[in-house]
Each structure stands twice: as structure tokens, then as C-alpha cells.
ROZABA-925129 format. One record per residue: residue number from 1; residue in three letters; x negated, y negated, z of N, C-alpha, C in turn. Coordinates in Angstrom, 3 decimals. Each point is the difference from the previous one (the first is absolute). Layout:
BEGIN
+-----+------+----------+----------+----------+----------+----------+----------+----------+----------+----------+
| pos | code |      n_u |      n_v |      n_w |     ca_u |     ca_v |     ca_w |      c_u |      c_v |      c_w |
+-----+------+----------+----------+----------+----------+----------+----------+----------+----------+----------+
| NUM |  ala |        X |        Y |        Z |        X |        Y |        Z |        X |        Y |        Z |
...
+-----+------+----------+----------+----------+----------+----------+----------+----------+----------+----------+
***
This chain:
BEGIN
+-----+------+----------+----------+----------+----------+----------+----------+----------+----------+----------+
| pos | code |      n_u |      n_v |      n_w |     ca_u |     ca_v |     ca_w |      c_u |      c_v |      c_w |
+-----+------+----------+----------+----------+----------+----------+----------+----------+----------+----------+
|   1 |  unk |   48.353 |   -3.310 |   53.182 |    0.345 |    0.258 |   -1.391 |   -0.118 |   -1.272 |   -0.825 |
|   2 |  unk |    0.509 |   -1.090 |    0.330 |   -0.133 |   -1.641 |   -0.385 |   -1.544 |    0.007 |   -0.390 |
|   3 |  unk |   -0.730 |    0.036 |    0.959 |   -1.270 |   -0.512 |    0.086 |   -0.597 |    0.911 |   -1.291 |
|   4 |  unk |   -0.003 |    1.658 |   -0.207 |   -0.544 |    0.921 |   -0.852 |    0.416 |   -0.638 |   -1.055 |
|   5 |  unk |    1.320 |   -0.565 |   -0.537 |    0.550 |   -0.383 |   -1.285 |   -0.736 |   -1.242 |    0.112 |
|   6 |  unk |   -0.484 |   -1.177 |    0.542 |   -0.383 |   -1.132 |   -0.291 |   -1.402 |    0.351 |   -0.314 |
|   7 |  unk |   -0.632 |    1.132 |    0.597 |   -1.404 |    0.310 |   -0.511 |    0.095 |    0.110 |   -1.188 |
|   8 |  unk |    0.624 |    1.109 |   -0.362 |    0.363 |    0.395 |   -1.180 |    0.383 |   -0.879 |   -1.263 |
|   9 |  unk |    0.358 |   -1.035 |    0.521 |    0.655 |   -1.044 |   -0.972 |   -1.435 |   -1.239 |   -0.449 |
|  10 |  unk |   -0.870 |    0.073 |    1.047 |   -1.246 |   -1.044 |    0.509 |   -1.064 |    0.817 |   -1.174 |
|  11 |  unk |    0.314 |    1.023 |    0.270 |   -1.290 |    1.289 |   -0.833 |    0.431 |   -0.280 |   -1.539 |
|  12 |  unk |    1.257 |    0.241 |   -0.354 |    0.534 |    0.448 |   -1.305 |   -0.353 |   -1.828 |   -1.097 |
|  13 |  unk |    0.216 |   -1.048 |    1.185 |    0.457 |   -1.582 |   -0.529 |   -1.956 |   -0.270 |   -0.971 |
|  14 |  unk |   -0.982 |    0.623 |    0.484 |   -0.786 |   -0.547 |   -0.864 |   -0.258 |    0.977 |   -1.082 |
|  15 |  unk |    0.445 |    1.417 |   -0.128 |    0.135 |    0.764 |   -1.467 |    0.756 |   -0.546 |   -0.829 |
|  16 |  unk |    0.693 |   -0.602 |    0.586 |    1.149 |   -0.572 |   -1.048 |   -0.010 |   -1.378 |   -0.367 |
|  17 |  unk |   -0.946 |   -0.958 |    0.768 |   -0.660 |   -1.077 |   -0.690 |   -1.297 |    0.220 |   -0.680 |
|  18 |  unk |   -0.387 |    1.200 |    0.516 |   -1.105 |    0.365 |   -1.128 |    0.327 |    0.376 |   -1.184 |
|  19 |  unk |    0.853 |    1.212 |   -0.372 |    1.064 |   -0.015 |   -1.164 |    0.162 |   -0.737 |   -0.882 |
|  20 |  unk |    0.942 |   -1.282 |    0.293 |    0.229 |   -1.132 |   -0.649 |   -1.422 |   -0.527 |   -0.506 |
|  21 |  unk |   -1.134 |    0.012 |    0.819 |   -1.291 |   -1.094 |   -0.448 |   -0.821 |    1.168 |   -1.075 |
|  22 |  unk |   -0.086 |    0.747 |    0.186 |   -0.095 |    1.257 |   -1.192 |   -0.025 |   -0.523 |   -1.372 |
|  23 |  unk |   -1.113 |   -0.052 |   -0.714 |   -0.374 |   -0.554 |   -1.522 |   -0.820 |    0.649 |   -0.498 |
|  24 |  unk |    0.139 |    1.010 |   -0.819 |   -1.033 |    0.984 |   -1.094 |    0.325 |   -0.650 |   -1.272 |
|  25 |  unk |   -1.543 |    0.047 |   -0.500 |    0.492 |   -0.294 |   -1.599 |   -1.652 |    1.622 |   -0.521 |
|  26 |  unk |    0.008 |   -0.121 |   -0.970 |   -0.633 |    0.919 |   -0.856 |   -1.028 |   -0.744 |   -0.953 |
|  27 |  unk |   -1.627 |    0.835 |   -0.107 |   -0.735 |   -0.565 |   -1.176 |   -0.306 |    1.061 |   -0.608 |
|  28 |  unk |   -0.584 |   -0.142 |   -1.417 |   -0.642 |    1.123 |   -0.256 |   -1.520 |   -0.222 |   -0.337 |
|  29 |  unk |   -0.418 |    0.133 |    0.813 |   -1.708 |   -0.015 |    0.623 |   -0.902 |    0.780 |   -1.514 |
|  30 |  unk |    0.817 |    0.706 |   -0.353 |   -0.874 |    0.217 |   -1.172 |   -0.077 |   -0.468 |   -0.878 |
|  31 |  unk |    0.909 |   -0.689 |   -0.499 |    0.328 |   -0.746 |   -1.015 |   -1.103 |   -1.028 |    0.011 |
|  32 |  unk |    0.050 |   -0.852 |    1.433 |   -0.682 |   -0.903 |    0.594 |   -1.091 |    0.267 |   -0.660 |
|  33 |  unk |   -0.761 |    0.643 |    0.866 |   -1.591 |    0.854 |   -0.262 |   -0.308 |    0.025 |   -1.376 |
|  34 |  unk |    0.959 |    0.411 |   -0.997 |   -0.431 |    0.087 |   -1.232 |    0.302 |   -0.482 |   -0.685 |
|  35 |  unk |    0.030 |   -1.683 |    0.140 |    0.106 |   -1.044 |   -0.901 |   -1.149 |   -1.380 |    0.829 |
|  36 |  unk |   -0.545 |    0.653 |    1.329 |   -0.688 |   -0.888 |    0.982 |   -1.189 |   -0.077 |   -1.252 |
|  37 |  unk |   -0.803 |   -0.757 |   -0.003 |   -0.875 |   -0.295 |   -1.241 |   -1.882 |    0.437 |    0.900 |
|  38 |  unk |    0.462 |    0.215 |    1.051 |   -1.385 |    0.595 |    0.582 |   -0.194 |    1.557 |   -0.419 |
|  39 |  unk |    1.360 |    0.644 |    0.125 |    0.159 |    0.753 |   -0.037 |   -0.408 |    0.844 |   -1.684 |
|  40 |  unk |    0.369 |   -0.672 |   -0.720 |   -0.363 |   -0.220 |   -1.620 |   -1.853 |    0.573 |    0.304 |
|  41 |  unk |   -0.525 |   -1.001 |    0.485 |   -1.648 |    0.131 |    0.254 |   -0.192 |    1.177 |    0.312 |
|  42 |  unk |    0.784 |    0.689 |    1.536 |   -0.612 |    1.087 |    0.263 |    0.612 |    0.784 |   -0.443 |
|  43 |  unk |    0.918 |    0.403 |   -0.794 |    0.208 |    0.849 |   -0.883 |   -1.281 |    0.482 |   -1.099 |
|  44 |  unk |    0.026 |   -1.104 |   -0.295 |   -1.970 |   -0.264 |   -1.259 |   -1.240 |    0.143 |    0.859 |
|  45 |  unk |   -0.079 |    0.273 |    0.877 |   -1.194 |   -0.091 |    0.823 |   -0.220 |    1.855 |    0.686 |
|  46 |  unk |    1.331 |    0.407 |    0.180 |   -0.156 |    1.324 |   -0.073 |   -0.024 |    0.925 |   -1.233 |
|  47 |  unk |    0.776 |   -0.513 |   -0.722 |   -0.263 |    0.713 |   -1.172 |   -1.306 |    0.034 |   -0.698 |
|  48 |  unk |   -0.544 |   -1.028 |    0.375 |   -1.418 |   -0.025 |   -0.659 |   -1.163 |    0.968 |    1.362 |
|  49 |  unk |    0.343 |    0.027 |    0.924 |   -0.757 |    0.960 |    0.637 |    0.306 |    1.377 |    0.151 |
|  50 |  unk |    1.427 |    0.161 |   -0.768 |    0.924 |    1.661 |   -0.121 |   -1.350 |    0.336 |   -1.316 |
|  51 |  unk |   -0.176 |   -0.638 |   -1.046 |   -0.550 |   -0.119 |   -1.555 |   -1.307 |    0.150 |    0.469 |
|  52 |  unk |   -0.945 |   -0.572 |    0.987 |   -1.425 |    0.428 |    0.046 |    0.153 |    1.564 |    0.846 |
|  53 |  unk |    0.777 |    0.432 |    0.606 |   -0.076 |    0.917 |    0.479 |    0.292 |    0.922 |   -0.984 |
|  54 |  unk |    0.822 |    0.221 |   -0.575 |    0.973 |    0.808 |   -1.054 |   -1.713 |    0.195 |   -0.997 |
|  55 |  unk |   -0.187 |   -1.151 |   -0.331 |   -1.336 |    0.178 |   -0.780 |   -1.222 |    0.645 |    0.573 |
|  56 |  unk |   -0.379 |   -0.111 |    0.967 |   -0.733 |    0.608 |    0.756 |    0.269 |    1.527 |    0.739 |
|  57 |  unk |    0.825 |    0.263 |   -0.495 |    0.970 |    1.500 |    0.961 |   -0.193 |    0.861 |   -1.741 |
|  58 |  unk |    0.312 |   -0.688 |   -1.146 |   -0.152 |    0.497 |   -1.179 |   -1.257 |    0.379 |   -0.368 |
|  59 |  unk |   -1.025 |   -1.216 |    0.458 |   -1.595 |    0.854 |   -0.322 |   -0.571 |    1.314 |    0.938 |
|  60 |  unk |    0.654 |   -0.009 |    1.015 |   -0.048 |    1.325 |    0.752 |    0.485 |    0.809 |   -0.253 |
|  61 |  unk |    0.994 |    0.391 |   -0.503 |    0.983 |    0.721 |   -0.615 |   -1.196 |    0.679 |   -1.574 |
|  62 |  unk |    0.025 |   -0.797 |   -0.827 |   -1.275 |   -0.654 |   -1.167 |   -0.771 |    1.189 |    0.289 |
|  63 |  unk |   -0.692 |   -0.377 |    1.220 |   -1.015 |    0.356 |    0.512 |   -0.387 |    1.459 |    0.496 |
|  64 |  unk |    1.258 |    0.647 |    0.432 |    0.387 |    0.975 |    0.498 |    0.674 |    0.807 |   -1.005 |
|  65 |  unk |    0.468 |   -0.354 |   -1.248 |    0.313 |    0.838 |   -0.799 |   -1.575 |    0.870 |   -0.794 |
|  66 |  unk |   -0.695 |   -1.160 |    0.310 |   -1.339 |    0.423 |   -1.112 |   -0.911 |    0.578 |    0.954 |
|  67 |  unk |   -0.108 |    0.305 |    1.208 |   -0.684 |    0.768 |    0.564 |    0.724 |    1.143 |   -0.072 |
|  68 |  unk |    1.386 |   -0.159 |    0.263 |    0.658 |    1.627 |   -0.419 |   -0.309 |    0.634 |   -1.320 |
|  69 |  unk |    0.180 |   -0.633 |   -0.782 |   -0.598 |    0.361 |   -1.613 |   -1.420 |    0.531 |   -0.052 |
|  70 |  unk |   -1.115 |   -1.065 |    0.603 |   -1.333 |    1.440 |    0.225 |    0.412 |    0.277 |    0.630 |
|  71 |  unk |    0.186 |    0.679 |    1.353 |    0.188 |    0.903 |    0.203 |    0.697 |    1.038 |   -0.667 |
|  72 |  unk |    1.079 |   -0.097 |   -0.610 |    0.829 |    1.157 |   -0.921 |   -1.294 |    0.385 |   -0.743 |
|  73 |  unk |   -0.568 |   -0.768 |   -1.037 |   -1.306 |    0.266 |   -0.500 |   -0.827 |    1.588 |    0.483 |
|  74 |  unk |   -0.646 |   -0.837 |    1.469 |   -0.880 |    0.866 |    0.819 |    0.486 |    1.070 |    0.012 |
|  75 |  unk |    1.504 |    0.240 |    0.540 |    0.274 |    1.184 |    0.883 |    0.332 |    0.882 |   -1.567 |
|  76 |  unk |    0.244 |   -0.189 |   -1.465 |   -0.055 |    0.803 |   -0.922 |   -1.272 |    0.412 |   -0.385 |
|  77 |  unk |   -0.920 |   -0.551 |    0.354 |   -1.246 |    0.568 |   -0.796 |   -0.794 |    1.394 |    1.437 |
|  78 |  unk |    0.186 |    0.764 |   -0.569 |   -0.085 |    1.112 |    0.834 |   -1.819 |   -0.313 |    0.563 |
|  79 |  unk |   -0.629 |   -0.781 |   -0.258 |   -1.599 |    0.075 |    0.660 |   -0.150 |   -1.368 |    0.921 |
|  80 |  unk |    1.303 |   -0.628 |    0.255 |    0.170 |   -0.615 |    1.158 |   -0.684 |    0.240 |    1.445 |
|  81 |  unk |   -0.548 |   -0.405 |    0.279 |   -0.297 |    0.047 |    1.483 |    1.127 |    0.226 |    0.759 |
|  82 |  unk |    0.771 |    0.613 |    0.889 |    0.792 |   -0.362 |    1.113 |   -0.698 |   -1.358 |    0.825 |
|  83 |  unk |   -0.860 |    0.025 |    0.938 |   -0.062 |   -0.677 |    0.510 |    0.213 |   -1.845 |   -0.596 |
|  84 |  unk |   -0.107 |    0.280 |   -1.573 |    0.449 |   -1.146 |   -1.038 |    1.318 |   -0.428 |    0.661 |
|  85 |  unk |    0.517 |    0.780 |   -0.099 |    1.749 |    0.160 |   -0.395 |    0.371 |   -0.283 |    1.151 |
|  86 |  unk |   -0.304 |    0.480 |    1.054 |    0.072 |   -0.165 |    1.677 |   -0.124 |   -1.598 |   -0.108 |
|  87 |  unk |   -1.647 |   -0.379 |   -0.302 |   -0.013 |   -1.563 |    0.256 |    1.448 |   -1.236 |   -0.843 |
|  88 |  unk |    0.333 |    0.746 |   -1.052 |    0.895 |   -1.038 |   -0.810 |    1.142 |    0.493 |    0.536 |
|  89 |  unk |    0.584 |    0.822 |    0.472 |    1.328 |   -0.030 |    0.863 |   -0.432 |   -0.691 |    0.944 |
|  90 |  unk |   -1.274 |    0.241 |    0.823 |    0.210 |   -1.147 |    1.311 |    0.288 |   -1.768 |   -0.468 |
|  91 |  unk |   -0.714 |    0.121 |   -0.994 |    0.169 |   -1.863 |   -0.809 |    1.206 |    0.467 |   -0.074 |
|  92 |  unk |    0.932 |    0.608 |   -1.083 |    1.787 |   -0.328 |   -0.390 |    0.403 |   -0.112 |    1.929 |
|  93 |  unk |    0.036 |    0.607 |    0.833 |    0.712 |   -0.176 |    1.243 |   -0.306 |   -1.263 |    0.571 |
|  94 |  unk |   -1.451 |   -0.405 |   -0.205 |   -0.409 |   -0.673 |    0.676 |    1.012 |   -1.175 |   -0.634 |
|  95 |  unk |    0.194 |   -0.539 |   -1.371 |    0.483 |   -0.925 |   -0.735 |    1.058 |    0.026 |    0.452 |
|  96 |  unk |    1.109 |    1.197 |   -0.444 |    1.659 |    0.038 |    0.580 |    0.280 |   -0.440 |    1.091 |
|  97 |  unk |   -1.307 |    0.227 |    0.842 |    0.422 |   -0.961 |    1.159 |   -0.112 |   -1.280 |    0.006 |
|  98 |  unk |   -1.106 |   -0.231 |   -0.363 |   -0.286 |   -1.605 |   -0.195 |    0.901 |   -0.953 |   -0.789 |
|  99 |  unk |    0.855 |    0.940 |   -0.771 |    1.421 |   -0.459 |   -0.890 |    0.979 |   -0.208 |    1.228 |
| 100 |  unk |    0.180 |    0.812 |    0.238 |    0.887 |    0.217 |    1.295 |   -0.234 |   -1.234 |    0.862 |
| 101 |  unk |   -1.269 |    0.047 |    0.616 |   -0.073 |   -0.934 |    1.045 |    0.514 |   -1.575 |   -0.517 |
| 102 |  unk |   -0.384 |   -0.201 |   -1.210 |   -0.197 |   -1.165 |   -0.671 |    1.027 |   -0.131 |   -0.371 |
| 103 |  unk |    1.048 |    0.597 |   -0.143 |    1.409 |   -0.455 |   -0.193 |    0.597 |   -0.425 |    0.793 |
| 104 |  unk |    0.216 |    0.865 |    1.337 |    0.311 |   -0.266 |    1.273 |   -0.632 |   -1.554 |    0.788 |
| 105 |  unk |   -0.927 |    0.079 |   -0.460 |   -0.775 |   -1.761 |    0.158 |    1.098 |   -0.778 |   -0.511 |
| 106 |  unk |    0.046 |    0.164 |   -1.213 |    0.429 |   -1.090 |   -1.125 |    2.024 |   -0.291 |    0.533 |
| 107 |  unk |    0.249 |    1.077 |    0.202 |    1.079 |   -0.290 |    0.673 |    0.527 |   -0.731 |    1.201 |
| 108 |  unk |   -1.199 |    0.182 |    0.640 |    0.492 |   -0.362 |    1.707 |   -0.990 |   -1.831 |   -0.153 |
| 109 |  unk |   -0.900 |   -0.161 |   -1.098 |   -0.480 |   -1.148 |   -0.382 |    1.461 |   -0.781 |   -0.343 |
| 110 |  unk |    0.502 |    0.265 |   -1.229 |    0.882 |   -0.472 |   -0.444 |    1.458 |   -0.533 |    0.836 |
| 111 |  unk |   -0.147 |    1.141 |    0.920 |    1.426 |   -0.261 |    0.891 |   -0.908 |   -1.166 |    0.721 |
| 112 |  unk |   -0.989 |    0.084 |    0.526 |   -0.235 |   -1.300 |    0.774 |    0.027 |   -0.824 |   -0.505 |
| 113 |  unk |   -0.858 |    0.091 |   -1.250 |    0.595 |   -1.889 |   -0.757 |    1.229 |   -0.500 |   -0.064 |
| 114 |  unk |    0.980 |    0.907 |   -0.390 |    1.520 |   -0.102 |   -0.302 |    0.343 |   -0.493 |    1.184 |
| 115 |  unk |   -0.642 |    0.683 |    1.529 |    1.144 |   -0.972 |    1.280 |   -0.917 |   -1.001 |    0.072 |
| 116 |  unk |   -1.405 |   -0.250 |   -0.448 |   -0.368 |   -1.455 |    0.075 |    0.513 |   -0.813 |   -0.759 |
| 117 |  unk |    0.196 |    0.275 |   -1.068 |    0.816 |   -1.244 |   -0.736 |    1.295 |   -0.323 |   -0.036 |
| 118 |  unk |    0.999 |    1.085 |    0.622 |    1.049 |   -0.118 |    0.338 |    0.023 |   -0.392 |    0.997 |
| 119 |  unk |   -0.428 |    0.198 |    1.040 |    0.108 |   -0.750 |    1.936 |    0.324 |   -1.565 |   -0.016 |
| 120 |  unk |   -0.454 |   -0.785 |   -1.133 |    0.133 |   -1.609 |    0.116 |    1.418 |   -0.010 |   -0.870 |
| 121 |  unk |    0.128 |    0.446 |   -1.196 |    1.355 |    0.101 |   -0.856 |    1.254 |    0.612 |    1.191 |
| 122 |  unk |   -0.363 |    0.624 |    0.311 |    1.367 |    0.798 |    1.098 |   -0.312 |   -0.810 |    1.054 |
| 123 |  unk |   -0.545 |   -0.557 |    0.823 |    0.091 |   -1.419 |    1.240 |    0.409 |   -1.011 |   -0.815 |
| 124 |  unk |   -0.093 |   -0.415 |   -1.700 |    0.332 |   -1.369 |    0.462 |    1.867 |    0.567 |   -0.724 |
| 125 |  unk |    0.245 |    1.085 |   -0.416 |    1.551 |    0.384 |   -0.066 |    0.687 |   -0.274 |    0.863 |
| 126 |  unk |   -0.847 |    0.640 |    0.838 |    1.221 |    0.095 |    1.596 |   -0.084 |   -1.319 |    0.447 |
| 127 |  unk |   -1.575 |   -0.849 |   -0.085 |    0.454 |   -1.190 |    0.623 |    0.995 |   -0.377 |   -0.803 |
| 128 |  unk |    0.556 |   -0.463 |   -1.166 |    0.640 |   -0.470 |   -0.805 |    1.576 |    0.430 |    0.453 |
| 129 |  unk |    0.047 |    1.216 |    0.208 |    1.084 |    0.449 |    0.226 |    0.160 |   -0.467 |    1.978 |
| 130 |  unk |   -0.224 |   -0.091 |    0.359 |    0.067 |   -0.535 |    1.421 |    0.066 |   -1.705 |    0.035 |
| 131 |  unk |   -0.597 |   -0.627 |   -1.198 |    0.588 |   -0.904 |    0.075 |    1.243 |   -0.566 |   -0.407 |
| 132 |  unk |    0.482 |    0.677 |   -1.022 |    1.409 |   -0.396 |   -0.449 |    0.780 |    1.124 |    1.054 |
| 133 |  unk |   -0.235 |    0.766 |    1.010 |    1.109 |    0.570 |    1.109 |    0.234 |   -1.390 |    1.083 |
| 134 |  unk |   -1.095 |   -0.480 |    0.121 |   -0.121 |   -0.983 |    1.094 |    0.846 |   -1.268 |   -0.987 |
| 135 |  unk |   -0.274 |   -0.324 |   -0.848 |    0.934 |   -0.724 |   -0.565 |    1.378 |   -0.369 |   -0.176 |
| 136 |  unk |    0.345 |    1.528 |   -0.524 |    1.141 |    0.667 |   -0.235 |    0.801 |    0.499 |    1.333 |
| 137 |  unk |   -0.830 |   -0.183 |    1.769 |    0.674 |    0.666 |    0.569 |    0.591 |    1.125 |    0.012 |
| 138 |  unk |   -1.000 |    1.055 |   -1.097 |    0.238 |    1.273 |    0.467 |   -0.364 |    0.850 |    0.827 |
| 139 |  unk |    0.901 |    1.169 |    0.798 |   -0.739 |    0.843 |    0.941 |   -0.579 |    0.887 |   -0.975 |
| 140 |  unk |    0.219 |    0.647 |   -0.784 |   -0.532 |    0.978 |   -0.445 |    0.020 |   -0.132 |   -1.980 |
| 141 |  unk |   -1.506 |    0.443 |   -0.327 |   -0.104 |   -0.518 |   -1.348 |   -0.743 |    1.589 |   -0.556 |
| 142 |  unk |    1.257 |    0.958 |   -0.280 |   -0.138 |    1.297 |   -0.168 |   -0.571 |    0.003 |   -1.814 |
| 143 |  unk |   -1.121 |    0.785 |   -0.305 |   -0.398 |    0.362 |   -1.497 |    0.864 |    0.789 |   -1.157 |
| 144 |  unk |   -0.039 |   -0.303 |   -0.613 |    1.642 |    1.034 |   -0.635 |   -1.022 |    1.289 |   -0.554 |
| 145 |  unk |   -0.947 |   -0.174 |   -0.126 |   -1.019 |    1.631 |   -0.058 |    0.279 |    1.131 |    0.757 |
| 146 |  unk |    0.636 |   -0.445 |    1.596 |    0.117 |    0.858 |    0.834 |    1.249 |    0.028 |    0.671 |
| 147 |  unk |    0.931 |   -0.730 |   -0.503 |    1.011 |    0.054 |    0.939 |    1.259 |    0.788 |   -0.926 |
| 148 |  unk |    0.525 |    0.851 |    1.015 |    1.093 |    1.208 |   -0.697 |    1.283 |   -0.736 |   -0.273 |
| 149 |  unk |   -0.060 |   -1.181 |    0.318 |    1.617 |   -0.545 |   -0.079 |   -0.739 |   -1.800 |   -0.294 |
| 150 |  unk |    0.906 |   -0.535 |   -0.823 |    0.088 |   -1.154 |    0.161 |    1.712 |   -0.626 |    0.083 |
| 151 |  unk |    0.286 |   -0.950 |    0.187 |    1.401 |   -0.310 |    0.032 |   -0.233 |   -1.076 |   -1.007 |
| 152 |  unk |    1.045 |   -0.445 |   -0.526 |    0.167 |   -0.843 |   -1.224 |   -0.043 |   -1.146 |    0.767 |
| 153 |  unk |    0.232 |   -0.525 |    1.161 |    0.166 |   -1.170 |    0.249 |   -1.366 |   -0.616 |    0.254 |
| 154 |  unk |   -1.232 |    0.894 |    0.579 |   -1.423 |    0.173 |    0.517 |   -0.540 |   -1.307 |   -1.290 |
| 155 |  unk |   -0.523 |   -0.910 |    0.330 |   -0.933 |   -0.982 |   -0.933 |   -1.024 |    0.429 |   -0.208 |
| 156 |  unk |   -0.664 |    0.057 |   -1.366 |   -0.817 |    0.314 |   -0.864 |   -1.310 |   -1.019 |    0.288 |
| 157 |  unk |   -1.207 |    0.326 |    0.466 |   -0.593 |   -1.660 |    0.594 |   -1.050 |    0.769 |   -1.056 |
| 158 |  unk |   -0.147 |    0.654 |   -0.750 |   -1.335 |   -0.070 |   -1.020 |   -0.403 |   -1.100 |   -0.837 |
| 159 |  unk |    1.251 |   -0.926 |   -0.642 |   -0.448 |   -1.149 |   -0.770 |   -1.248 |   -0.867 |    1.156 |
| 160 |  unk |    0.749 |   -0.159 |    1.374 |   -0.284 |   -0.989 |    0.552 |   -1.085 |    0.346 |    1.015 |
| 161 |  unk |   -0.525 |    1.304 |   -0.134 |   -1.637 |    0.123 |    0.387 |   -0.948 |    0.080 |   -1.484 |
| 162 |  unk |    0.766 |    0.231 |   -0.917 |   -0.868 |   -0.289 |   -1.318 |   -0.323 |   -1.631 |    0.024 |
| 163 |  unk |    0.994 |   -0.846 |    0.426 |   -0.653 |   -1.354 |    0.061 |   -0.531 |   -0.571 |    0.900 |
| 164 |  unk |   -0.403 |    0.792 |    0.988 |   -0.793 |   -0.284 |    1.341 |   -1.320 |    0.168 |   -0.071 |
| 165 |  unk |   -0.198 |    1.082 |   -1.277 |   -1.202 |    0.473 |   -0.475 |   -0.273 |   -0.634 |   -1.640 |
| 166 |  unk |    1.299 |   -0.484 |    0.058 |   -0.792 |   -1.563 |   -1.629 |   -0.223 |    1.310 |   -1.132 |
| 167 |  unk |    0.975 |    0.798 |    0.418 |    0.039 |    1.381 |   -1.344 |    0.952 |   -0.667 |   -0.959 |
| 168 |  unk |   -0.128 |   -0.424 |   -1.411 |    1.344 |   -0.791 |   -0.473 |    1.154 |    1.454 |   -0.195 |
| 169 |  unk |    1.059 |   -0.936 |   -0.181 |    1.215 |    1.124 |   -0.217 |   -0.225 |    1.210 |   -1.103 |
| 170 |  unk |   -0.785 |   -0.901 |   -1.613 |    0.107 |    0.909 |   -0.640 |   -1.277 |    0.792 |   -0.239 |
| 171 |  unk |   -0.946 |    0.371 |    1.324 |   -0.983 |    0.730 |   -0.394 |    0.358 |    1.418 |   -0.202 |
| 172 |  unk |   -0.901 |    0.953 |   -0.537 |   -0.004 |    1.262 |   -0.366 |   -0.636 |    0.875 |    0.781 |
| 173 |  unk |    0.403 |    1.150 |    0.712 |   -0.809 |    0.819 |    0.500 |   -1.589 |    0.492 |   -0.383 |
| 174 |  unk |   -0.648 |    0.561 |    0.740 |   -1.388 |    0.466 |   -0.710 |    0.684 |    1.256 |   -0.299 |
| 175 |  unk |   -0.163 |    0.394 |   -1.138 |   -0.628 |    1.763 |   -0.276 |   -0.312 |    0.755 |    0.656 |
| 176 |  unk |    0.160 |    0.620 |    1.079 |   -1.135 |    1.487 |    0.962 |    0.134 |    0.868 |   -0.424 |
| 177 |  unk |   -1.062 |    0.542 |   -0.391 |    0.224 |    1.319 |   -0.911 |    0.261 |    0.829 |    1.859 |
| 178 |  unk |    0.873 |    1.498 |   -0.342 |    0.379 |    0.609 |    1.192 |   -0.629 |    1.168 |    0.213 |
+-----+------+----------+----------+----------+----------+----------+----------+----------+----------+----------+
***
């Protein structure tokens, strides 16, 4: 019975020096991100490739309204050919798709630029934030984006990865439209 309780006591002695060594503080990573000044860039760098697409999705659109229009044309004038009318529905389908497809491009384009230009902005966060844990001797450096609880006592380390990243105190977020 001695021996089970000294296990027991051997098991329990490093939870409870782990306990004590226990240090969370909190950032808010977004905040970060949207005052990081790279980040500024690729904000402008997608938007300007959202704008050639948007423009280019509009001349199809353009494009596709006015083949529907002759056609409305054709299919009123009663000495139409069918086989006319046949060929310009196959063009409108053929287009709706090509709208279609070309959107679906433009999207899955766009998301890739967005994690290319974000992949270096979000590595050098976290490095930033891993260096003031190692600093700071924290175990755990939880995001306040995601965490359901914070405690009041938890340290706030956002100033001090904003200056790891040479963000001054009083910069301004970018704009993202949502």
C-alpha cells in the first residue's frame, strides 16, 4: 500500500510542477496581419486581379446578352430557319458555359494568389509570435480569434509581436472589403 501511494505521489509531483511552470498569454493575429505592411501590398495585388477578372466576366456577360438579343430577333420573325435558331442556342449554351467555366477559373486563380501571398505574411507572424513565447517563456501563446475564454490575468503579447515585425504602434489596419 506504501509503495502504490509513493507511486502515486512520484506520478502526481511533475503535474504539479508542470502547473506552476504553466504561462499563456494571448495575441490577436489579426490585428497583426492587418496592419503588417506586406500585407497592405497583397491586399492591392488581389484586388487588382479580382478587377481584370470582374472586367473580363462583364464582356462575356456583354457578350452573351447580345447574342440572346439576335436571337430573340430570329426566333420572332416567323421565316427563320430552325436549323438558324438550333445553331444560336448551341452558341448561347456554348457561352453560359464558357461563363461558367471562366468564373470558376477566376476563383480558384484568385484563392491561389491569396495563399501565395499570404504563406510568407502568416510564417513570418508566427515566427514573430514564437519569438516573443521563447522570450517571454511562454508555454502556450493562444489567438484571442479562437479562444472561448480568456482570463483577465492572460498577457496581451500583440504590442510586442507588432514590434518584432517593426509594425509601429500607431499603424492602421488595411481595409478588406468582405
Amino acid at each position: 500500500m506504501l509503495k502504490k501511494l509513493l507511486i502515486a505521489a512520484l506520478m502526481a509531483l511533475p503535474v504539479g510542477v508542470m502547473a506552476q511552470e504553466l504561462k499563456i498569454a494571448t495575441v490577436n493575429t489579426q490585428e497583426v496581419i492587418s496592419v503588417y505592411p506586406a500585407y497592405a501590398e497583397a491586399q492591392t495585388q488581389l484586388e487588382k486581379q479580382s478587377k481584370q477578372y470582374e472586367d473580363e466576366l462583364l464582356k462575356l456577360n456583354q457578350e452573351g446578352q447580345k447574342k440572346l438579343e439576335e436571337y430573340q430577333k430570329l426566333a420572332e420573325d416567323k421565316n427563320t430557319d430552325p436549323a438558324i435558331l438550333k445553331a444560336r442556342e448551341d452558341e448561347i449554351g456554348a457561352l453560359q458555359q464558357r461563363i461558367q467555366l471562366f468564373n470558376q477559373s477566376a476563383r480558384e486563380q484568385l484563392q491561389k494568389k491569396q495563399e501565395q501571398l499570404m504563406a510568407p505574411i502568416i510564417t513570418a507572424v508566427r515566427n514573430a509570435i514564437s519569438e516573443v513565447g521563447n522570450e517571454g517563456k511562454y508555454t502556450f501563446i493562444l489567438d484571442q480569434q479562437v479562444t472561448s475564454f480568456r482570463a483577465s490575468n492572460a498577457p496581451d503579447v500583440t504590442a510586442q509581436v507588432r514590434k518584432k515585425l517593426n509594425i509601429p504602434a500607431n499603424a492602421k489596419p488595411v481595409n478588406v472589403p468582405q
